[in-house]
C-alpha positions as MATLAB code, in Angstrom:
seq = 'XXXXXXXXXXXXXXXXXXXXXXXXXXXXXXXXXXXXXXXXXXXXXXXXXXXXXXXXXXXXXXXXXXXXXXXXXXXXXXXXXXXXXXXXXXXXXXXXXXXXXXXXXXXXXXXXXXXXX';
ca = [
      86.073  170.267  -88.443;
      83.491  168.403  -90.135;
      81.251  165.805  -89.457;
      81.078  162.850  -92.236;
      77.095  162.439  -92.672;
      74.691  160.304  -94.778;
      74.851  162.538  -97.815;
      78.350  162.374  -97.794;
      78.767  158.753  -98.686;
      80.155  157.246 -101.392;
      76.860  155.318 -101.736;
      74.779  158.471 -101.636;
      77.052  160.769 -104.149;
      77.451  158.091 -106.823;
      81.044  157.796 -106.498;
      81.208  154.293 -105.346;
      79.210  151.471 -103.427;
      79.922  151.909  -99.791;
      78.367  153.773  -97.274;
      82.374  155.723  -96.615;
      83.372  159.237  -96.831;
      83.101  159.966 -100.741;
      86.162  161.042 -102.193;
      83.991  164.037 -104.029;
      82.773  165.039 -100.704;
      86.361  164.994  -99.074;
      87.298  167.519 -101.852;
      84.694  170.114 -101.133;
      85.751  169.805  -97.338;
      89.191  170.699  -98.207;
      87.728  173.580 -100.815;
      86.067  174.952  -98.180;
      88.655  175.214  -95.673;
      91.191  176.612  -98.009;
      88.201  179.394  -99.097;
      87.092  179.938  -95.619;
      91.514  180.542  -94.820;
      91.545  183.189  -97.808;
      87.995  185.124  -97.013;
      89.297  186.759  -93.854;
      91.893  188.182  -96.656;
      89.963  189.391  -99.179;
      88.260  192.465 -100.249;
      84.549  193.267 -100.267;
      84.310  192.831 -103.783;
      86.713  189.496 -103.948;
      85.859  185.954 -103.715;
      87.541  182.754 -104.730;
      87.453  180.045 -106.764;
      88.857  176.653 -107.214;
      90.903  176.388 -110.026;
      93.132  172.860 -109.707;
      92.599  170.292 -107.168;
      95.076  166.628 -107.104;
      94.270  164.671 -103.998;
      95.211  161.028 -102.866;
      92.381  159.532 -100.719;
      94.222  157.258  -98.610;
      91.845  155.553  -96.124;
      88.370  155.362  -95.402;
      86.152  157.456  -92.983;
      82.820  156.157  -91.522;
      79.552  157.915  -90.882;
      79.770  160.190  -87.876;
      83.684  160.821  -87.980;
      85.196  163.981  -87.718;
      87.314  165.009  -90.157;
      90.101  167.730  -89.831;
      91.483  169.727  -92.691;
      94.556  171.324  -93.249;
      95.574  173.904  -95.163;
      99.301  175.374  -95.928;
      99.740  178.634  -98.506;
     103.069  176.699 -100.223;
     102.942  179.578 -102.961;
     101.417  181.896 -104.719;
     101.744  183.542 -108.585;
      99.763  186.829 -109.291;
      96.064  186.321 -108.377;
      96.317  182.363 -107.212;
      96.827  181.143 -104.158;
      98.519  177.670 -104.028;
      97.700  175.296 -101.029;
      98.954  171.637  -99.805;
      96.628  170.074  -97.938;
      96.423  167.052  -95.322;
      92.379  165.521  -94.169;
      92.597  163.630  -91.081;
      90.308  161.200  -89.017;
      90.767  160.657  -85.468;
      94.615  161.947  -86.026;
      95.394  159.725  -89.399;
      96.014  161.064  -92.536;
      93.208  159.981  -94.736;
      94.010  162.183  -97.832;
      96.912  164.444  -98.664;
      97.147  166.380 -101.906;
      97.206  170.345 -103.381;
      94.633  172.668 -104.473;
      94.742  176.122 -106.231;
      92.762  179.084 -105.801;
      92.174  182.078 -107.629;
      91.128  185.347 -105.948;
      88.573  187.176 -108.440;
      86.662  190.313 -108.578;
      82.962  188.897 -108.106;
      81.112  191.498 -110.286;
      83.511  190.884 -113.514;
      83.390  186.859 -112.998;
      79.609  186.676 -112.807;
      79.673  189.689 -115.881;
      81.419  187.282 -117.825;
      78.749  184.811 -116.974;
      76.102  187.041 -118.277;
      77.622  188.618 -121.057;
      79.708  185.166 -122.550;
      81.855  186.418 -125.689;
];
């Protein structure tokens, strides 16, 4: 569950005028939820990242609302996980969409980060 706050506007991010649920901020919500479902999963020495993200933002949310996110594995190929998604307010469906996943060894990712070729 999260709670839609002042920073999370559309005003405040930069992503619109009003003072809604930003569509940017509705996307890490559902980033978070689908990393926080794979963690308990994972190795010591895995993490994930977001790799693909398509998303319909359907309705607005106001300061103060409490948004729900839900995840569903639909598949998965090698290392990446492939999730479809539903955000709700108050029991509506405020966004729907998919989002990908890749589980990666942390050490070699931030290696490559270090050592670019």
């Amino acid at each position: 569950m999260f709670v839609v706050g002042a920073k999370d506007t559309a005003k405040e991010i930069g992503s619109g005028d009003l003072d809604v649920l930003a569509t940017p901020a509705m996307l890490a919500m559902v980033e978070n939820t689908a990393k926080d479902y794979l963690h308990k999963e994972l190795a010591s020495e895995e993490t994930s990242v977001g790799t693909l993200i398509e998303a319909r933002h359907l309705r607005p949310s106001k300061v103060g609302a409490e948004i729900m996110v839900k995840v569903k594995v639909k598949s998965q190929e090698k290392t990446k996980i492939n999730f479809s998604f539903e955000a709700l307010d108050n029991g509506q469906i405020i966004a729907t969409g998919i989002h990908q996943r890749a589980v990666i060894l942390t050490d070699v990712f931030l290696d490559k980060l270090a050592h670019p070729k």
